[in-house]
C-alpha positions as CSV (number, residue, x, y, z in Angstrom):
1,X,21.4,-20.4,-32.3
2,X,20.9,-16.7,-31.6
3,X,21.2,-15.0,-28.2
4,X,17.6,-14.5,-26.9
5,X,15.6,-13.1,-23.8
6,X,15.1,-15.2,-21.0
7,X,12.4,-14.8,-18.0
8,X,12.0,-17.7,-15.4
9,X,9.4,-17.5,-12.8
10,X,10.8,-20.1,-10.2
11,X,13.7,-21.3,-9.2
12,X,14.7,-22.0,-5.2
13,X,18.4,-22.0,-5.8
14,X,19.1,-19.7,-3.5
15,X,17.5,-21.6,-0.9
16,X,18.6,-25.1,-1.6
17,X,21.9,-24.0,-2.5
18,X,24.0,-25.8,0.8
19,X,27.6,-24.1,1.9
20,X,30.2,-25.2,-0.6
21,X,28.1,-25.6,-3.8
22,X,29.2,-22.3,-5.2
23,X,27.9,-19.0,-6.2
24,X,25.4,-17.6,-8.1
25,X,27.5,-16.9,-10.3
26,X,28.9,-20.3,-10.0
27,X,27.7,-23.8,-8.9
28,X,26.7,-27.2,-8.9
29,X,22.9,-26.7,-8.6
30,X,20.5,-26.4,-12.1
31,X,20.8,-22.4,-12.4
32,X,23.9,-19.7,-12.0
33,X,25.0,-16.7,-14.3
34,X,27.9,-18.2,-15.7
35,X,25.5,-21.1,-17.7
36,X,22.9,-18.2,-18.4
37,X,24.8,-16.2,-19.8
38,X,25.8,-18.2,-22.5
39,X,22.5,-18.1,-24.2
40,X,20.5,-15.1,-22.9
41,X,20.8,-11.5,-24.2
42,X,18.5,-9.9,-21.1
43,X,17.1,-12.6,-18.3
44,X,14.9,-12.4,-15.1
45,X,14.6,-14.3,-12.6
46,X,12.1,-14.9,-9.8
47,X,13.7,-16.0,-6.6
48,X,11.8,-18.5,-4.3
49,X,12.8,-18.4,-0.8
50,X,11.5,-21.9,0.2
51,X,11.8,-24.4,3.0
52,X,9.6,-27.4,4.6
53,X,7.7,-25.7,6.8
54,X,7.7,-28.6,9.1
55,X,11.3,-28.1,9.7
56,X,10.8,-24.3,10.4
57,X,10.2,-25.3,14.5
58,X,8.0,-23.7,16.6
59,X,9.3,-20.5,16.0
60,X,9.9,-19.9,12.1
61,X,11.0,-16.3,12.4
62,X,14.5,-17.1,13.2
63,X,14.9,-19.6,10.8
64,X,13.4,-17.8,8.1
65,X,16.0,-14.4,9.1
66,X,18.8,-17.3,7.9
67,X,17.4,-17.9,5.2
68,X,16.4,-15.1,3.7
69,X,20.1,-13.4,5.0
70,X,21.5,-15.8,2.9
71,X,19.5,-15.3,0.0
72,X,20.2,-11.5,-0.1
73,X,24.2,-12.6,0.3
74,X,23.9,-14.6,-2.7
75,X,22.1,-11.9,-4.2
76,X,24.5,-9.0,-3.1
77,X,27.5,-11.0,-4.0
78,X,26.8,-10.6,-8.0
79,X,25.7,-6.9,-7.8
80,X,28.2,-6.1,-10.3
81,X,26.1,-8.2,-12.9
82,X,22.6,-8.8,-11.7
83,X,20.4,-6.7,-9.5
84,X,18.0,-7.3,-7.0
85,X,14.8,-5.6,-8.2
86,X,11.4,-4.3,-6.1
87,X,9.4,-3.4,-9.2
88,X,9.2,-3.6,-12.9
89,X,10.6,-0.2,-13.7
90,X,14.2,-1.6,-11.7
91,X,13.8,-4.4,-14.1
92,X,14.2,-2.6,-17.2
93,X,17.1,0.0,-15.7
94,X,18.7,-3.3,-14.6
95,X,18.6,-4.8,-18.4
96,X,19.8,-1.2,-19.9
97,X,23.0,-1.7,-17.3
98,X,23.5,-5.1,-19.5
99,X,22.8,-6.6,-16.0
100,X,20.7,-9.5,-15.1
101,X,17.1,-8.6,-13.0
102,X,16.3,-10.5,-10.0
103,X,13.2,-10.8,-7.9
104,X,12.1,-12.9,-4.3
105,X,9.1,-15.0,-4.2
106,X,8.0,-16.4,-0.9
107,X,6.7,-20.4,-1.3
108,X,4.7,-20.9,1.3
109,X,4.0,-17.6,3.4
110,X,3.8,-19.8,6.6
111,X,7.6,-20.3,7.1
112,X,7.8,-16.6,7.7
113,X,5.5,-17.0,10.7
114,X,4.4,-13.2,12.2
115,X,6.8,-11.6,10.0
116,X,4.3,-11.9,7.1
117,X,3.1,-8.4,7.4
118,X,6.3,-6.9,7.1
119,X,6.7,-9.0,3.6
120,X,6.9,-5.9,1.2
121,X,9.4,-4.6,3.1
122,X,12.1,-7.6,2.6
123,X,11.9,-7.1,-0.7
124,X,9.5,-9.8,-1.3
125,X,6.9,-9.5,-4.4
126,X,5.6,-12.6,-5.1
127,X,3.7,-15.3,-2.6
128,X,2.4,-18.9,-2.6
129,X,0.1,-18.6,0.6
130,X,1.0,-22.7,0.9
131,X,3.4,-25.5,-0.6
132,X,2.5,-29.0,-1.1
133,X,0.6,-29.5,2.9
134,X,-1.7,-27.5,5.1
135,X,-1.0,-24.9,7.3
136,X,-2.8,-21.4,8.9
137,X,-3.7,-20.1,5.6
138,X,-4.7,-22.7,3.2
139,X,-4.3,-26.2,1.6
140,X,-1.6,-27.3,-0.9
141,X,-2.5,-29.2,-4.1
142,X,-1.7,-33.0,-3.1
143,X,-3.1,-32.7,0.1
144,X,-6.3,-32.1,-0.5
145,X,-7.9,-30.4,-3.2
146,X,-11.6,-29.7,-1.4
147,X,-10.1,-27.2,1.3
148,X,-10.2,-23.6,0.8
149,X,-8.5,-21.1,2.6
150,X,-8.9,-20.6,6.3
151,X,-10.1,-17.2,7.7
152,X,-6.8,-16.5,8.5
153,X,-5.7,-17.1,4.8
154,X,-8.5,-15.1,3.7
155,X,-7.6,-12.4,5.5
156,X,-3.9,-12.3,4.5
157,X,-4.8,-12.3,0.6
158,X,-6.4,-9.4,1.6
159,X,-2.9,-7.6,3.5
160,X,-0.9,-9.1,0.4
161,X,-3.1,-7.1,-2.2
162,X,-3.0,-4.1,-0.1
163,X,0.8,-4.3,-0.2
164,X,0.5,-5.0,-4.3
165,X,2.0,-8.3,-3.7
166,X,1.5,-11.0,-7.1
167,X,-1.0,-14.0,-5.9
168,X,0.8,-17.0,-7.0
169,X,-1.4,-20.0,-7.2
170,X,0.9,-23.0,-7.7
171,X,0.8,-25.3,-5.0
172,X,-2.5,-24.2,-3.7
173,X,-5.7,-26.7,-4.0
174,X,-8.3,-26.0,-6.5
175,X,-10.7,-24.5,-3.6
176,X,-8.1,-21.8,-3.1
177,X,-7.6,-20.8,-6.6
178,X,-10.6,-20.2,-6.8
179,X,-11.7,-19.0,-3.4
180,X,-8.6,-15.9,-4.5
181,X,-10.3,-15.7,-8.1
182,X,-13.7,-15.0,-6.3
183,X,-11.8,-12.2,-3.7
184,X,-10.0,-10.1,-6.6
185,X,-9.9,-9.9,-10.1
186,X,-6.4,-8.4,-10.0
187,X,-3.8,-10.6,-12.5
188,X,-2.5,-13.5,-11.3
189,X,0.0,-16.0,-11.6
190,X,0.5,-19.9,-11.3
191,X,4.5,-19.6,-12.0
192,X,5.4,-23.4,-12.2
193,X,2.6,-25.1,-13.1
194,X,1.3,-27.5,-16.3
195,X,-1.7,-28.4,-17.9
196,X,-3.8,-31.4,-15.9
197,X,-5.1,-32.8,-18.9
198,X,-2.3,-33.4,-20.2
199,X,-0.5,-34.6,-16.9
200,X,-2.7,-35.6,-14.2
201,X,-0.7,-34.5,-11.5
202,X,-2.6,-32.5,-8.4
203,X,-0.1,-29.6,-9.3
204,X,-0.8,-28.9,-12.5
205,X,-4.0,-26.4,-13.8
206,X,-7.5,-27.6,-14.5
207,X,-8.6,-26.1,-17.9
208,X,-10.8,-23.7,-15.3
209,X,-8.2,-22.1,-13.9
210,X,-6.2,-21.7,-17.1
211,X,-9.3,-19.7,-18.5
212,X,-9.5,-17.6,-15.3
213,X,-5.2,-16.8,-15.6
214,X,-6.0,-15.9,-19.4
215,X,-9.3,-13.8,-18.7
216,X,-7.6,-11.3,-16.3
217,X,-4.3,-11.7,-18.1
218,X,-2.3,-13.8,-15.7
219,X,0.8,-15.9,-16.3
220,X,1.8,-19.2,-16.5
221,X,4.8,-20.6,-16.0
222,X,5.9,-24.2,-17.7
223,X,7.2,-26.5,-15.1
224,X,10.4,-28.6,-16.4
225,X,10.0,-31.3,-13.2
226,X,9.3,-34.3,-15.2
227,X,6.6,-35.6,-13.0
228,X,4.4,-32.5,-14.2
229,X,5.2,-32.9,-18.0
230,X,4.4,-36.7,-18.6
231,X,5.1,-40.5,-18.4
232,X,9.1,-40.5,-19.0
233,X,8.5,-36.6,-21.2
234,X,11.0,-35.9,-23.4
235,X,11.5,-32.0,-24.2
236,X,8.7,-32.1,-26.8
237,X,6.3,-33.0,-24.2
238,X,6.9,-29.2,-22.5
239,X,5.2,-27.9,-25.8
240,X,2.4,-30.6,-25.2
241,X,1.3,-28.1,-22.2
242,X,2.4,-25.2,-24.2
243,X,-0.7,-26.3,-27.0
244,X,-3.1,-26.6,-24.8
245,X,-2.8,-22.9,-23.2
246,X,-2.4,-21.6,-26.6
247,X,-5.6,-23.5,-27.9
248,X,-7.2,-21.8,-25.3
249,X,-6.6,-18.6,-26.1
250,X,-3.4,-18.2,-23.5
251,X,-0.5,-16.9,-26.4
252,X,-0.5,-14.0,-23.9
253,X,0.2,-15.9,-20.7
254,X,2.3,-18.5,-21.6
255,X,5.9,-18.2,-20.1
256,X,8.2,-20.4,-17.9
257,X,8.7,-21.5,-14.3
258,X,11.2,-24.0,-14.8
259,X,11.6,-25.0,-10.8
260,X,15.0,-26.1,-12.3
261,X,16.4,-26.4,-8.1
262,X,13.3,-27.8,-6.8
263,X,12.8,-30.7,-8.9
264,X,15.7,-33.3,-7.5
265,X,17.2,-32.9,-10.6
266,X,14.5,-35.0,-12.6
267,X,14.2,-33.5,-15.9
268,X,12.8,-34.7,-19.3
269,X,15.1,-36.5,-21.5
270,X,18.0,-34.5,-22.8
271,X,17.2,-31.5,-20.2
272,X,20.3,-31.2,-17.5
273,X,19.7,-27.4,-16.1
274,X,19.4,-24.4,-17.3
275,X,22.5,-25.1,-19.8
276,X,19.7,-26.9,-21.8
277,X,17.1,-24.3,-22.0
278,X,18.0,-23.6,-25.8
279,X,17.0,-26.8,-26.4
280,X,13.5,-26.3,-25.6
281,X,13.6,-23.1,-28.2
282,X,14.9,-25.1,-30.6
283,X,12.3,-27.6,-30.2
284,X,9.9,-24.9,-30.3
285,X,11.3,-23.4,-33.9
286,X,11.3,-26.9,-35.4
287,X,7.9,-26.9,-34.1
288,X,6.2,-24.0,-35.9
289,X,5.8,-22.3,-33.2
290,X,7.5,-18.6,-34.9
291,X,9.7,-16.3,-33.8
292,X,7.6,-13.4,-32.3
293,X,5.3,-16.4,-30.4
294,X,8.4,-17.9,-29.1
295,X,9.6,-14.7,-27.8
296,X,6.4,-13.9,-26.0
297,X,6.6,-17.5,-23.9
298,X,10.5,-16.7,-23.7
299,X,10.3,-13.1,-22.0
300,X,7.6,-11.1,-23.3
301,X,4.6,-12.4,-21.6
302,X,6.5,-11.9,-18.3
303,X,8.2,-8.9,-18.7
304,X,4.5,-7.4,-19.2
305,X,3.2,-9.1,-16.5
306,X,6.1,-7.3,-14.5
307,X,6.0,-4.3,-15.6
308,X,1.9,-3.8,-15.1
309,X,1.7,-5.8,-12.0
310,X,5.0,-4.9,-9.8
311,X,5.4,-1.7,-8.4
């Protein structure tokens, strides 16, 4: 197969990576350079900067510092082939260098506890205001899908937009997807997340919310963590959620979120990491699915996405 493009919209790697598993470059968790490189031509990749906010103490700040230090390390330490990037434009100087483009995401804004405010100037583009519980802003997904956001939540959408940070919806319950869709009509994105109908998982989108992330020309991000894609999924079952968005209209939104170091490792059949990722393009040629469409889900969608929405 060809080189192609390559844009993924989650990974926590440089988060769950412990001491000892390697680099970035190099390493025994589901994403690093070395595998990437031997299929892509230009990839992106969004950053999450995750932990269990119940393990973040009373005092998160601290803990959060670590982590995100670490993360910049890991970052730093491949400068001479990827770069950290604040904004679209540093995206595309970073792919006419023949380097790799990096960005941070925050999951779950909570585990920075008051240093929130300050999130645009860590670097920090994208934020999940919750992950799968409760906290000060809002509700995650499997804990209860009624709850909206809290007043304090409300109130921090509103500091993220005026710091042009991208609304990321995965995780959050249904009341807060669409408690944000009612406060902005700016893009946004749900950057690992699948198609309910097709898996019922809490996680994955209601056909409402996909029609909402097409209709102000969001993103969507296919999650390869089996227990969003389907009873024992093999790789075909990815382009099972991939049908549906397009069906709907979505050939523009469509991209991937792979969560490929957030998933414990359980993948559909045949998938190991991100080694396997030509596997799901080829499943998609054999499929019909075309070249120019298959580029678009690949990089495209995203790269747009990018380029309009981070600044």
């Amino acid at each position: 197969m060809d080189r192609f493009h390559y844009f993924d919209c989650h990974a926590d790697t440089l988060t769950n990576m412990k001491e000892g598993q390697g680099t970035l470059g190099e390493n025994r968790c589901n994403v690093d350079l070395k595998r990437v490189s031997g299929f892509a031509e230009r990839y992106t990749q969004i950053f999450a900067i995750w932990k269990d906010y119940q393990e973040m103490g009373r005092e998160p700040e601290e803990n959060f510092r670590r982590l995100y230090d670490r993360a910049v390390s890991l970052l730093q330490a491949e400068a001479d082939r990827l770069t950290w990037c604040r904004s679209g434009e540093e995206m595309e100087l970073a792919h006419k260098a023949g380097k790799a483009a990096a960005f941070l995401s925050i999951e779950d804004l909570s585990i920075m506890g008051n240093l929130a405010e300050q999130i645009r100037d860590f670097g920090i583009r994208f934020a999940m205001l919750t992950w799968n519980y409760e906290n000060q802003y809002a509700c995650g997904s499997p804990t209860d899908q009624s709850k909206g956001l809290t007043e304090q939540g409300r109130n921090t959408v509103r500091m993220l937009l005026e710091q042009n940070i991208v609304l990321d919806i995965s995780h959050l319950s249904d009341a807060g997807a669409e408690e944000i869709f009612s406060m902005t009509d700016r893009p946004v994105m749900a950057s690992h997340s699948n198609v309910r109908a097709v898996c019922d998982q809490p996680r994955n989108l209601r056909k409402e919310q996909i029609r909402e992330l097409i209709r102000r020309k969001g993103l969507i991000g296919m999650n390869l963590f089996s227990e969003f894609v389907g009873e024992k999924p093999e790789i075909t079952d990815v382009l099972r959620h991939m049908d549906v968005i397009l069906e709907m209209g979505g050939e523009d939104v469509l991209a991937f979120g792979g969560d490929l170091d957030g998933s414990s490792d359980r993948f559909p059949k045949g998938f190991y990491g991100v080694e396997s990722i030509p596997l799901i393009r080829e499943a998609m040629e054999r499929e019909g699915f075309g070249r120019v469409l298959t580029d678009k889900i690949f990089f495209e969608n995203a790269r747009a996405f990018t380029l309009k929405n981070v600044r």
